[in-house]
C-alpha positions in Angstrom: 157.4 -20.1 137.6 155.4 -21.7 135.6 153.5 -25.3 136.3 152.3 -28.3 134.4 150.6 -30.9 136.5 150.4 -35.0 134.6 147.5 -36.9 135.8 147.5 -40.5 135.2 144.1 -41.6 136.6 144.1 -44.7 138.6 147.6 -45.3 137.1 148.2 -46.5 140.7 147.6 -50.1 142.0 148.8 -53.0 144.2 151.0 -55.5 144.4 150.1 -58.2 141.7 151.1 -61.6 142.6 151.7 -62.3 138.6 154.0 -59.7 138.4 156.2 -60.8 141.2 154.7 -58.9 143.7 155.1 -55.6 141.8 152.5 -53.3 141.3 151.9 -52.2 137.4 153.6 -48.9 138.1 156.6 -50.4 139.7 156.5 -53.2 136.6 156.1 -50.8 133.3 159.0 -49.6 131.8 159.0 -45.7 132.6 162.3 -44.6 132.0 160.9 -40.8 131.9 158.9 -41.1 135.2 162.0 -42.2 136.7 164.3 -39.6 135.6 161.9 -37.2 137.0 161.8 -38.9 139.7 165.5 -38.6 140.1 165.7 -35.1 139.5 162.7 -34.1 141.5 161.5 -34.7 144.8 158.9 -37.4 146.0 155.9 -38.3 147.8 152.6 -39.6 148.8 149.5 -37.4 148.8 146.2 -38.6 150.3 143.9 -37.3 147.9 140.4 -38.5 149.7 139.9 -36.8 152.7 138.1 -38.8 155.5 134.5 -39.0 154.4 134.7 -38.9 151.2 133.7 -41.8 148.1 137.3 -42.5 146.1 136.2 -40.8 143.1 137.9 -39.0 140.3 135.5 -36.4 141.4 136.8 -35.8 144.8 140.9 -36.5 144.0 140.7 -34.0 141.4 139.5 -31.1 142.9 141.7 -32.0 146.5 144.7 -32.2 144.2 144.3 -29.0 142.8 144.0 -27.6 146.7 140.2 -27.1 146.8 138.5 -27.5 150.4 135.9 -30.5 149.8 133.6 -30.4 153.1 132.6 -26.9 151.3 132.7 -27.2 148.0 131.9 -30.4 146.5 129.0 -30.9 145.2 128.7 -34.3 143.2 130.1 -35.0 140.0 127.3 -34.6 137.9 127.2 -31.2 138.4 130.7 -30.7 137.0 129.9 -32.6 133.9 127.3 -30.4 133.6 129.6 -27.0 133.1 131.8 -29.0 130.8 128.8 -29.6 128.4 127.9 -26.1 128.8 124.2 -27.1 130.8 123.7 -23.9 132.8 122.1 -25.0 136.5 119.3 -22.6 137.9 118.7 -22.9 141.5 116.9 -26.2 142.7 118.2 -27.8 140.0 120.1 -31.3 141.3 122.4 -32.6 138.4 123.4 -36.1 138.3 126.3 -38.4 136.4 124.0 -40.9 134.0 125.7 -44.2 132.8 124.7 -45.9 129.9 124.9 -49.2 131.5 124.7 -53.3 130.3 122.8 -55.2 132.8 122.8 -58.8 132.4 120.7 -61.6 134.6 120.2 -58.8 137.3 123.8 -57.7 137.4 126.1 -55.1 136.6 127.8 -56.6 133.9 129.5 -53.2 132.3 129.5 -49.6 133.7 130.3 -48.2 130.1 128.4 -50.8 128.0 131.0 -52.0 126.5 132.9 -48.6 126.0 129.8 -47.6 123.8 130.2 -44.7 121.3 129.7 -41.0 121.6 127.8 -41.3 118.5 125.7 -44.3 119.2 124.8 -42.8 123.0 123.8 -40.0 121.7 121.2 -41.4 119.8 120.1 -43.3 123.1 120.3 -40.4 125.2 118.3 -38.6 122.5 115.4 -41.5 122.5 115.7 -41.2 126.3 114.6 -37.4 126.0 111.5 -38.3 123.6 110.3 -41.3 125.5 111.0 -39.8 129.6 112.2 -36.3 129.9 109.9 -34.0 130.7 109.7 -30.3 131.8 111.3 -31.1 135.2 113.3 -34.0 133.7 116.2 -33.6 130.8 119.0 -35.8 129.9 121.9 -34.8 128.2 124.4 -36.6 126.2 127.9 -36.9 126.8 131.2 -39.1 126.0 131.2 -42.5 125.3 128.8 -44.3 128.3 129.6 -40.9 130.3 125.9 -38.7 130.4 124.1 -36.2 132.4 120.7 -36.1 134.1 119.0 -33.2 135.5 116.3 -32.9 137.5 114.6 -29.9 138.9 113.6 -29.4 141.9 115.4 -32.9 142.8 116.3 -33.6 146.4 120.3 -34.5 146.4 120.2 -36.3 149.4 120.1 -39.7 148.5 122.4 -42.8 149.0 123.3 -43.8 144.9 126.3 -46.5 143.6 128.8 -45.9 141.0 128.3 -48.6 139.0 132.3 -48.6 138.3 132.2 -49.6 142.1 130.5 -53.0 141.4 131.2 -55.2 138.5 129.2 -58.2 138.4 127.3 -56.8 141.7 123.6 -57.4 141.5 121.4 -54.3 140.7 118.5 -54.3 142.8 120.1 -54.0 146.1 122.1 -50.9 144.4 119.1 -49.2 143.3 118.3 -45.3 144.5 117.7 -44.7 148.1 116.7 -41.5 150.0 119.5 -40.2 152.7 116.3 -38.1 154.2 112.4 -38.2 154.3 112.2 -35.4 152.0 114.2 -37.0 149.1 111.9 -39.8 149.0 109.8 -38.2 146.6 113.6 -38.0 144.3 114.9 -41.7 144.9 111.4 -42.9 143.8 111.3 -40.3 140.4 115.0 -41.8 139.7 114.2 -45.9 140.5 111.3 -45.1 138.1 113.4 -43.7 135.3 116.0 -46.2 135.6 113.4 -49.2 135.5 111.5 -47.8 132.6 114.6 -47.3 130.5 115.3 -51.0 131.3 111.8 -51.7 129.1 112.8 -49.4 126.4 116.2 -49.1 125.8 117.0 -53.1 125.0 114.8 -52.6 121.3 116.9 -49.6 120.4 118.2 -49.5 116.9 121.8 -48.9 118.1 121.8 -51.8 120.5 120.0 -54.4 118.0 122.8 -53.8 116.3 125.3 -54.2 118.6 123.8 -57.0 119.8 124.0 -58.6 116.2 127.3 -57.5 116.4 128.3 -59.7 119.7 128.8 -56.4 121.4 127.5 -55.6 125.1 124.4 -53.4 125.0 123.3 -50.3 126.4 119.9 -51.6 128.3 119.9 -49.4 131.4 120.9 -45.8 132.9 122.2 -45.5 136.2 122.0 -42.2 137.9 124.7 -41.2 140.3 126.7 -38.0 142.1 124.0 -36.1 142.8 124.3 -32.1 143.5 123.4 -29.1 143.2 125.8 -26.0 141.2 128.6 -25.4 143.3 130.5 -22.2 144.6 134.2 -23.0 143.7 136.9 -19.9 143.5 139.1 -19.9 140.3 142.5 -21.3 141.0 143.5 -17.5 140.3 141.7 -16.0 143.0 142.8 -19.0 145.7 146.2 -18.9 144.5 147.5 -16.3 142.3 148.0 -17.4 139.0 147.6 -15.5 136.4 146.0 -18.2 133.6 145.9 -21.9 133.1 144.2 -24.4 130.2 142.8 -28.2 131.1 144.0 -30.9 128.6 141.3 -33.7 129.0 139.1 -36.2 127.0 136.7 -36.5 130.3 133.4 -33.9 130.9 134.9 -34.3 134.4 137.8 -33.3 134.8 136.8 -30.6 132.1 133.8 -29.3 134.3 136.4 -28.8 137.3 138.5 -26.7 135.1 135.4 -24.2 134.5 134.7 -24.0 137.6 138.4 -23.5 138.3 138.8 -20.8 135.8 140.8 -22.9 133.3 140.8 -22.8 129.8 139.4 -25.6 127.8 142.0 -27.0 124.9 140.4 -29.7 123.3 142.6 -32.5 121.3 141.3 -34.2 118.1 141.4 -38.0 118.7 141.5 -37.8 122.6 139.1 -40.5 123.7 139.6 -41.0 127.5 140.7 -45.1 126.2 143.8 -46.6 125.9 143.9 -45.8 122.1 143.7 -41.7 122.8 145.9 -39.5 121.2 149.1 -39.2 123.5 151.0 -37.4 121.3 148.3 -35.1 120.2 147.7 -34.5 124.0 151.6 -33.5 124.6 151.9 -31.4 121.2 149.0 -29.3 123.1 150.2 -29.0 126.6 153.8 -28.1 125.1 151.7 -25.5 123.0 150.1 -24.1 126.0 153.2 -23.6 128.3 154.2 -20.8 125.7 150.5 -19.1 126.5 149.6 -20.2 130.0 151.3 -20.4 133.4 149.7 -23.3 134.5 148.5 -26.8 132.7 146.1 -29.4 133.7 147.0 -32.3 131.6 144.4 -35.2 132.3 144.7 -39.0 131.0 142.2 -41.6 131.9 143.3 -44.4 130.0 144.9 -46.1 132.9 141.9 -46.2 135.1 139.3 -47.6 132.4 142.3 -50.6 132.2 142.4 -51.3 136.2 138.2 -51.3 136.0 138.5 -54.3 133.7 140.8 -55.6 136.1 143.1 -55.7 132.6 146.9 -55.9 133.9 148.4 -56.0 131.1 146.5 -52.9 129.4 147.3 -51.2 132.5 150.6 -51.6 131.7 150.6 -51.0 128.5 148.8 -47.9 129.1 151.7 -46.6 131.9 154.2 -47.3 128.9 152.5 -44.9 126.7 151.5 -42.3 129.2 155.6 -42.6 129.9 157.0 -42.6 126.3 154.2 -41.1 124.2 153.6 -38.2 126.0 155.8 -37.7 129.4 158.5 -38.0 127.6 158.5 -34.9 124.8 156.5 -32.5 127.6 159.6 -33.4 129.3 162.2 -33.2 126.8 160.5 -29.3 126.7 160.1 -28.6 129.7 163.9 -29.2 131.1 165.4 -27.3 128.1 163.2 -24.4 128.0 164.1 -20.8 129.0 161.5 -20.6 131.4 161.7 -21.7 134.6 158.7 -24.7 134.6 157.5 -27.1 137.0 156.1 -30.2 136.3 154.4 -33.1 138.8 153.1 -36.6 137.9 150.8 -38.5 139.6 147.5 -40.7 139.4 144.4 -39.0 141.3 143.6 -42.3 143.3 143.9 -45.9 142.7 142.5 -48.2 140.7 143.4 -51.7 141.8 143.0 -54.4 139.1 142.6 -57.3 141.8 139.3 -55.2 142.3 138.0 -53.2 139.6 137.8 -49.8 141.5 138.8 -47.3 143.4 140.4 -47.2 146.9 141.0 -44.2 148.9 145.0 -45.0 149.6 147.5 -42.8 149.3 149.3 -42.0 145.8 153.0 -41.5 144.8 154.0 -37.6 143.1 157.1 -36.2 142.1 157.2 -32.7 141.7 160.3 -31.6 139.3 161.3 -27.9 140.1 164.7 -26.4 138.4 167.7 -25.5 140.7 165.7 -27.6 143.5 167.6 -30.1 145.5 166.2 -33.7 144.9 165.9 -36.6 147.0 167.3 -40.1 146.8 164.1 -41.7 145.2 165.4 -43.3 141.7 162.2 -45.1 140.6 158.3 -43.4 140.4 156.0 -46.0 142.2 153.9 -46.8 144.6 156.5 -48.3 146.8 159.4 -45.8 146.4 157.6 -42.6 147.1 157.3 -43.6 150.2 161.0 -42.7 151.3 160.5 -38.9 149.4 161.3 -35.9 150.9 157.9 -34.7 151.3 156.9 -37.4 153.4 152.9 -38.0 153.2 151.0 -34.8 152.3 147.0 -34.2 151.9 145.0 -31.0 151.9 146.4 -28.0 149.5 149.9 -28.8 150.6 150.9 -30.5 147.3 149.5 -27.4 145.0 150.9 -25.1 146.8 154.6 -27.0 147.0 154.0 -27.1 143.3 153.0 -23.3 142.7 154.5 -21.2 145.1 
């Protein structure tokens, strides 16, 4: 049977006391989630294992049934593989923000959702004015950039800066995790306060600035690691090919690395105003070619980071009509027997502008399977699914198998 798996990151939240004590999921109007929910069968998967930061980084790879405690390695190393930078050994990879610092805080972690264009031009002055032979910086999406350093140390103590809006810097600034990556944290707290004197005369953010736009006027390293050794989702669980559908270097890197196939969609931007449909017309595609989809939207997690409730919701309502909604449509008449799962990877709680490590509602829609009594896709309902609460590779392999 084939599988396509829905990921709406950070789509879920908490109860919001303007919304009657409904969380945005619960609130939106998701007539498609629901059905599936109806027809499928229901549940809560703990995507963060004990230990581990709530990040994209982590959920991901647990919900596609990898081991974490020995295979994660940072996120910055699976940006890395989606931008095609090939690791050597000793080299430690890191996740590089373009970030808007503003009296000493962290006033945005994305700049002010800065341009691929225009931070590439930063990123590129950043490689003239600091990189060196051990240091290179390579441009990404949006605010979303890479840093690697060789021979780097990865055991230090570093903040995503999505963590704290409005938190002051210094406090947050690069810290070894062991005497030996002293030498690292001090290399990085360098980089990061130099760019600080550099970036704020930058063409690009003069004229945002002139614009009433945030600038870009710092980096922040984060997710350091080395390159990992992850099996392809063929050889941990048999099938036979499968494609990723994202806007994000992230969730792209984990599909190398899980021996999926890259389908890129023209206008996808990893905001609320990516292409949905475009994004469904290529997953529909791909069920004809692969046995197994990856489809990725972010949009709803950039809307809880700005702690936006309304653009959350908006952004639920067109993950449901723009693009649940025909995948579905093909998927429950088509010849071939396909199952199909929605879910967020972890929270994203408005109230607080970042992630949490709870729980998160699934459905898994399987045809000719008996469903359970759930009616509605949220937070709240999937707690009364059949499959109970489930963590670990349990939910792939209910999926696959």
């Amino acid at each position: 049977m084939k599988a396509i798996i829905i990921l709406g990151d950070g789509m879920a939240d908490e109860a919001v006391d303007e919304l009657g004590g409904r969380t945005p999921l619960q609130y939106a109007h998701t007539p498609c989630m629901d059905k599936l929910a109806a027809l499928g069968r229901n549940g809560l998967l703990k995507t963060i294992p004990n230990g581990f930061h709530p990040g994209s980084e982590v959920a991901n790879i647990a919900i596609l049934g990898y081991d974490l405690n020995r295979v994660f390695e940072g996120r910055g190393v699976l940006e890395a593989a989606s931008m095609g930078v090939d690791l050597q050994p000793g080299d430690m990879a890191m996740r590089c923000n373009l970030v808007c610092i503003d009296n000493g805080l962290m006033r945005s972690h994305t700049s002010g959702h800065i341009s691929t264009a225009e931070g590439a031009d930063i990123i590129n002055f950043l490689n003239e004015n600091l990189g060196t032979e051990a240091i290179r910086f390579y441009p990404g999406v949006s605010y979303r950039h890479l840093i690697v350093v060789k021979g780097g140390d990865k055991r230090l103590i570093c903040t995503p800066p999505h963590d704290v809006p409005m938190h002051p810097v210094s406090p947050l600034m690069v810290r070894p995790d062991h005497p030996h990556a002293t030498k690292s944290a001090e290399l990085l707290n360098n980089l990061i306060l130099h760019s600080q004197e550099i970036l704020p005369n930058h063409p690009v953010n003069k004229l945002r600035q002139s614009e009433g736009k945030l600038i870009a006027n710092s980096i922040w390293p984060w997710s350091p690691g080395y390159r990992p050794d992850m099996q392809s989702m063929h050889q941990l669980y048999g099938t036979s090919s499968g494609a990723v559908i994202s806007a994000v270097d992230l969730i792209r890197g984990i599909g190398v690395y899980a021996g999926l196939e890259n389908i890129p969609v023209e206008g996808a931007t990893g905001l609320y105003n990516t292409n949905y449909e475009g994004k469904a017309q290529a997953a529909i595609k791909a069920l004809s070619i692969y046995d197994f989809i990856y489809l990725h939207i972010e949009a709803p997690d950039e809307a809880g980071h700005e702690g936006n409730v309304s653009l959350k919701i908006q952004t639920i309502e067109d993950l449901d009509r723009r693009l649940l909604s025909p995948i579905a449509d093909a998927v429950l008449n088509s010849p071939t027997p396909i199952a199909l799962a929605v879910l967020p990877d972890h929270p994203t709680p408005c109230a607080i502008k970042t992630h949490t490590a709870q729980p998160v509602p699934f459905l898994i829609y399987k045809p000719g399977e008996q469903s359970d009594d759930v009616m509605q896709f949220s937070e709240v309902d999937a707690i009364t699914g059949s499959y109970g609460i489930i963590e670990g590779n349990q939910f792939i392999k209910y999926l696959i198998n």
